[in-house]
ZARORO-10760 format. One line per 5 residues: their letters; for each residue x, y, z of C-alpha. Coordinates in steps of 0.5 Angstrom, whole numbers, plus 500, padded with zeros to 3 digits. Layout:
# ZARORO-10760
a> X,Y,Z  ...
This chain:
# ZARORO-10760
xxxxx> 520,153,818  527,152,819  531,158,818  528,165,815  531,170,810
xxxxx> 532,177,814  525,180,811  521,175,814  524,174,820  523,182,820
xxxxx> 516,182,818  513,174,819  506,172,816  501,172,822  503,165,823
xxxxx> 510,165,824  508,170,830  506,166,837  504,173,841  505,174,848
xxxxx> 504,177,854  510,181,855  509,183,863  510,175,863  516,174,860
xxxxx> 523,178,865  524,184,859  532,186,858  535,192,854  540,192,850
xxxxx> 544,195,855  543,190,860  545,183,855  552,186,853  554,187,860
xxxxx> 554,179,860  560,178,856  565,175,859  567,166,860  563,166,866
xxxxx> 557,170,864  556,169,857  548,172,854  547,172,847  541,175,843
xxxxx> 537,170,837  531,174,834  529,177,840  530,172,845  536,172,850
xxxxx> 540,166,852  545,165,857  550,160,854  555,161,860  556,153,861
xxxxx> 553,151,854  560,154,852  563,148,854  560,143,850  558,147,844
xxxxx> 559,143,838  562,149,834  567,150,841  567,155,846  570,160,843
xxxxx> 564,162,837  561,163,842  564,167,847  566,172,841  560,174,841
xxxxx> 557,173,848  553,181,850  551,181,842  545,179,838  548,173,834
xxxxx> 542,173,830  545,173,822  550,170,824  546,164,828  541,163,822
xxxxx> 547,163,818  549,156,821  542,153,825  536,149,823  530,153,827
xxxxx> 529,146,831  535,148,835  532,153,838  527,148,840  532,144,843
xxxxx> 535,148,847  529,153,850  532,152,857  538,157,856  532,163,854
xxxxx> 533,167,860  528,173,857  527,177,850  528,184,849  523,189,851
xxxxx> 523,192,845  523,186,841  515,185,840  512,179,840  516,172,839
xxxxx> 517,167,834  512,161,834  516,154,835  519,150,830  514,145,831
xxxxx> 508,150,832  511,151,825  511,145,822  504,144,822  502,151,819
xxxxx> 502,152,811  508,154,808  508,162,805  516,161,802  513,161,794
xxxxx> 514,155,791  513,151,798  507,149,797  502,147,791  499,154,787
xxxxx> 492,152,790  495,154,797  498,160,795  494,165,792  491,162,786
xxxxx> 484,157,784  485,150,782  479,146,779  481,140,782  481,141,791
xxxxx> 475,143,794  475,146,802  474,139,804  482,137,800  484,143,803
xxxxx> 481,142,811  484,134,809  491,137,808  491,142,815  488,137,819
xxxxx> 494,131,817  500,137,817  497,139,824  497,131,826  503,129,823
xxxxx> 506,135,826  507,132,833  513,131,837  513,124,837  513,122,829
xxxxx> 518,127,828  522,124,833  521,116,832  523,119,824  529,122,825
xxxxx> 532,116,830  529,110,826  532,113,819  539,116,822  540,109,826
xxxxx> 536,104,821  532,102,826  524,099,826  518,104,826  515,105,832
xxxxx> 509,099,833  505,105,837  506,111,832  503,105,827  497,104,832
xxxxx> 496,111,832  497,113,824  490,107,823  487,110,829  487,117,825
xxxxx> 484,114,819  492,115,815  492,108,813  486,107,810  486,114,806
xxxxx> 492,111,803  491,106,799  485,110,795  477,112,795  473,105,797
xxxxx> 469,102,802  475,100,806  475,108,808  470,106,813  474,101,817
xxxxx> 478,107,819  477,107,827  475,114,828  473,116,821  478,121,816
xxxxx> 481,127,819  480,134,817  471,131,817  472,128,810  466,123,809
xxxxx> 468,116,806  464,117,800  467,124,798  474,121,799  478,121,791
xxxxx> 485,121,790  486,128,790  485,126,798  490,120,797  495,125,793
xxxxx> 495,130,799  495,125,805  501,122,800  504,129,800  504,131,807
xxxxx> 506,124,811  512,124,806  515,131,810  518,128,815  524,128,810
xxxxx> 526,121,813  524,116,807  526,110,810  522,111,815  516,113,812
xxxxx> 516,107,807  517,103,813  512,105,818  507,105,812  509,106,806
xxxxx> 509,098,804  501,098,806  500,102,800  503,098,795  501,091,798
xxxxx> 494,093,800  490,095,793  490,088,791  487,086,796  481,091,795
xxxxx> 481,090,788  481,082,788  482,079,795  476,074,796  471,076,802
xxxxx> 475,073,808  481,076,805  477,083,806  473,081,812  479,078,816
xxxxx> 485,080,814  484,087,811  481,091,818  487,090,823  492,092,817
xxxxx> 488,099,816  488,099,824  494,099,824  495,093,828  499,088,822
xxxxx> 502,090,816  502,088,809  508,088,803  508,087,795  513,081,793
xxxxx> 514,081,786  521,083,784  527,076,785  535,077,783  532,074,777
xxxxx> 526,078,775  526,086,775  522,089,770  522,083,767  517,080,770
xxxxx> 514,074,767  521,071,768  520,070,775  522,064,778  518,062,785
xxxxx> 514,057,784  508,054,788  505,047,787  499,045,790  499,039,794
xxxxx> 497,032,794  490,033,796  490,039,792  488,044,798  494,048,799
xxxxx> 500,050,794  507,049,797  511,055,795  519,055,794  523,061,792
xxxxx> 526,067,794  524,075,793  528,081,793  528,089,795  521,087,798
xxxxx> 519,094,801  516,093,809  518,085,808  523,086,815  515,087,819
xxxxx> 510,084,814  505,080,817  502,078,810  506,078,803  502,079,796
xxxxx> 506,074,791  508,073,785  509,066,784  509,061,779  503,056,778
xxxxx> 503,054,770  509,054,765  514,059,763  512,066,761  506,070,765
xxxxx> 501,066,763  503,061,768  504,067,774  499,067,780  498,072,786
xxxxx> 496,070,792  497,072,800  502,068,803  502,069,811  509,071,815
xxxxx> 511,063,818  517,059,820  518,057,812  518,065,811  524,067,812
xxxxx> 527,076,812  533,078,812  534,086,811  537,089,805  542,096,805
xxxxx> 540,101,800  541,108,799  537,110,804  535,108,811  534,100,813
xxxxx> 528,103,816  525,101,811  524,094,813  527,093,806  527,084,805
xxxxx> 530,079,801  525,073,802  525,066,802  519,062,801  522,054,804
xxxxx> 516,049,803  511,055,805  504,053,806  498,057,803  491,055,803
xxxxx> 488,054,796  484,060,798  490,064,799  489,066,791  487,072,788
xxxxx> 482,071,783  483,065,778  491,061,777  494,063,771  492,071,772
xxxxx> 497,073,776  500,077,771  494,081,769  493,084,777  501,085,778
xxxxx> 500,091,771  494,094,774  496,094,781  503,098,778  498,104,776
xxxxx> 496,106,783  504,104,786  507,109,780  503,114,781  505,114,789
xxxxx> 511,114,788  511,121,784  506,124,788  512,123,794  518,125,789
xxxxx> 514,132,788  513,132,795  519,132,797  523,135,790  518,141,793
xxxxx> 521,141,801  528,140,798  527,147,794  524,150,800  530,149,803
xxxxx> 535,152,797  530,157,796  531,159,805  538,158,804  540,164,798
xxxxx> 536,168,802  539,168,808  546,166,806  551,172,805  557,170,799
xxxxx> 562,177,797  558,181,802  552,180,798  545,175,799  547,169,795
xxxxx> 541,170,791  543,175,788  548,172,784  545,171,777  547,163,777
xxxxx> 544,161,782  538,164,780  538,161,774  538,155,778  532,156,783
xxxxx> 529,158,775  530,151,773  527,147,780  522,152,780  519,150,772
xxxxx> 522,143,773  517,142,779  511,146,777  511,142,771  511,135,774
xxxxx> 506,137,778  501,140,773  502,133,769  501,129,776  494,133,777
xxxxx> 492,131,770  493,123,772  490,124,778  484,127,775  484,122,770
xxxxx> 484,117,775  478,120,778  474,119,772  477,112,770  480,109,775
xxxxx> 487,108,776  487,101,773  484,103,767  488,101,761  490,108,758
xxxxx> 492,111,764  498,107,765  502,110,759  501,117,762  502,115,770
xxxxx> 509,111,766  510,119,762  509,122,769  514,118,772  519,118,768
xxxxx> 519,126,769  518,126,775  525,122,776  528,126,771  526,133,775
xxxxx> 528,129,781  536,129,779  535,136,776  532,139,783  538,135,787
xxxxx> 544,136,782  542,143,782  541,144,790  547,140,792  551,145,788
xxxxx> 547,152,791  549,149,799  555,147,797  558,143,802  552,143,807
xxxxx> 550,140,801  553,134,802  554,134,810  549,128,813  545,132,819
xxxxx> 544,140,821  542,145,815  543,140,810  540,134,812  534,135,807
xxxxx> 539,136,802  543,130,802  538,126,804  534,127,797  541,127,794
xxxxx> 542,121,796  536,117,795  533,120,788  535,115,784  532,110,788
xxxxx> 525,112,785  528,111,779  529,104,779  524,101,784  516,101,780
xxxxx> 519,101,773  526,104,771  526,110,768  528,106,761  521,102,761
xxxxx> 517,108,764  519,112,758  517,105,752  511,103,756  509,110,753
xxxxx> 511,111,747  510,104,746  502,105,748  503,112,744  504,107,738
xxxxx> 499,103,739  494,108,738  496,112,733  490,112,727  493,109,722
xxxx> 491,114,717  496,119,720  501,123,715  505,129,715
């Protein structure tokens, strides 16, 4: 993990500890290391492990003095009380030994990352002691074998660099998550599971796949903590692709479905317009068939399109009849010369290949449309079911690692000579983000439960994904009002050990607005709750 509190630290769960043959590694004592306590040779002590920072020193980001004060000792309160555990990763090249009486060492922080988390509250109750009716050993062996993939060194870098400098996903690490199945297992159970080139990762079958399998894929590719990046390498896959399942002709299925779920081509979902937000029936882009009544001629623009910027294919929303939603159809409009993208910043990273679109006289074959003219409107609800519900499953992930990160922090941060955690408001605060976050996640097993049993376009679920969205934005602000507040400064500072922090701080709000707003969510519910009540009902 990314720093630990001293009694883990003091006594690690089994696989934080990476054994050694100590007859292997040069051994100092104590002794020995506090020798080397001047400018021109400089050794410090971190968890055992010794480092000679002689000409670190002078390049150390914090200055040469912090290091040089403390050169001969054992910097290691001091060390996690200023570094993530990736630097130790980093510079592992300074590391001339270990203490000979410090034991085995420390796993890596990539041997960490693929490993299950023991922090309470870090991970799901089912993976931290308790029984859970809904995950079977094959979501739990599912789960390993994603973490320990996507835990590799490659993704970790291509995350962090393309959402620091708003730069495309690397093309190859696409490849690679098709390759693994990762693309197909997100959009869902079905028959597109076995297109995956390898099969499913962790030996799950195609026909025992549901959406607690989809959940857990959801919740570890959403680790990385780099949501841009995330959304843009395959994110908008899982919005665009589902309506290709489920109404797609034949040809759409047999030509255009197969390269995406390899990875090799992508697809996004373009409905909303500077016009039309949640208002969707008030769009505007039009589509008029042509003289010889074989291709529609499409005019228009869309906005804030997730993954626009690298879509080979874009499901739209486009007007074919009068006003109003029975005059909208859905059809898939290739990427052309008369399809034009130009990036929007956000919030959060341009990573996210986030596009406003122009359609200029864009040519798509009749056979383009999904299902009959006229009912687009009715595809765009259903496939919102799957979209909302996605989008819950990586806020809870993510509300999840933030309070993880909090949780690390008051234990190891020392205020007025004491833990942090041992002041009682910021207990009460990791009281509100615990309750908050077990709530939401209790709530979302019951719809994916529910999706099991209906299907996700089922007409009496959408009011329950609507209620579970709009908690989970809510718990969202709770969670990242309440760990800026508990890392203080770190809280707001862009890289090092608030980096997790900020970024949820900085982008939580996102969810609330894109998929339905917090607003229409919490009507849709009361509204589908209305039309329900048994007109017999009295106090």
């Amino acid at each position: 993990q990314a720093h630990y509190p001293s009694e883990l630290r003091a006594n690690p769960p089994h696989f934080l500890i990476r054994p050694i043959l100590l007859a292997m590694a040069k051994t100092f004592t104590r002794e020995e290391v506090a020798k080397h306590n001047t400018p021109d040779d400089a050794w410090i002590i971190v968890d055992g492990d010794i480092y000679d920072v002689t000409k670190f020193a002078a390049v150390h980001p914090g200055g040469k003095s912090t290091l040089l004060e403390i050169a001969g000792q054992d910097a290691t309160e001091d060390f996690w009380g200023l570094h993530r555990h990736e630097v130790l990763d980093k510079y592992k090249r300074l590391k001339k030994g270990r203490l000979a009486d410090a034991g085995p060492a420390r796993a890596s922080a990539s041997e960490v990352r693929s490993e299950l988390s023991t922090v309470p509250f870090a991970e799901p109750a089912h993976l931290q002691g308790m029984s859970s009716p809904y995950f079977k050993e094959s979501h739990i062996a599912l789960r390993k074998a994603v973490r320990k993939f996507l835990a590799d060194q490659d993704f970790v870098d291509d995350a962090l660099e393309c959402e620091a400098k708003s730069t495309a996903p690397s093309k190859e690490l696409r490849k690679r998550l098709g390759d693994a199945g990762i693309v197909a297992m997100v959009q869902g159970p079905g028959p597109h599971l076995k297109l995956a080139p390898n099969g499913l990762l962790g030996g799950v079958k195609p026909e025992e796949f549901d959406y607690f399998h989809e959940q857990v894929v959801q919740e570890e590719r959403s680790r990385f903590f780099c949501p841009g990046w995330e959304d843009g390498i395959d994110g908008a896959n899982s919005i665009g692709v589902p309506v290709i399942l489920k109404y797609g002709s034949d040809w759409m299925k047999q030509e255009v479905l197969p390269p995406i779920i390899r990875g090799e081509t992508t697809c996004c979902l373009a409905i909303s317009e500077a016009y039309a937000g949640s208002d969707v029936a008030a769009l505007r882009t039009r589509g008029v068939l042509d003289a010889k009544g074989e291709n529609y001629i499409v005019n228009g623009t869309k906005k804030w399109i997730t993954g626009g910027m690298y879509a080979d294919w874009f499901v739209t929303a486009v007007r074919t009849g009068g006003k109003a939603a029975g005059g909208i159809s859905m059809m898939l409009v290739p990427k052309s010369d008369e399809v034009q993208t130009t990036v929007i910043k956000s919030k959060y990273s341009s990573a996210a290949g986030t596009a406003f679109v122009t359609y200029e006289d864009a040519v798509v074959p009749k056979r383009n449309l999904f299902g009959q003219e006229g009912k687009g409107f009715q595809i765009i609800m259903s496939n919102f079911n799957h979209e909302r519900w996605m989008i819950c499953v990586v806020c809870v992930q993510r509300a999840r690692l933030c309070t993880e990160e909090v949780f690390k922090w008051a234990m190891q941060r020392k205020v007025f000579g004491a833990k942090l955690v041992e002041q009682p408001v910021i207990r009460e605060k990791l009281a509100q983000m615990f309750s908050g976050l077990e709530q939401c996640t209790a709530m979302g097993y019951e719809v994916t439960h529910a999706m099991n049993q209906k299907g996700p376009q089922s007409a009496e679920i959408g009011g329950r994904i609507a209620l579970f969205k709009y908690s989970v934005t809510r718990m969202c602000h709770l969670v990242a009002d309440n760990a800026v507040q508990i890392l203080g400064g770190r809280g707001v500072t862009l890289t090092g050990m608030g980096r997790v922090v900020e970024t949820f701080h900085r982008v939580y709000k996102v969810p609330s607005v894109y998929g339905g707003s917090e607003e229409i969510m919490a009507d849709l519910a009361v509204r589908q709750a209305i039309k329900a009540f048994p007109a017999h009902a009295r106090l």
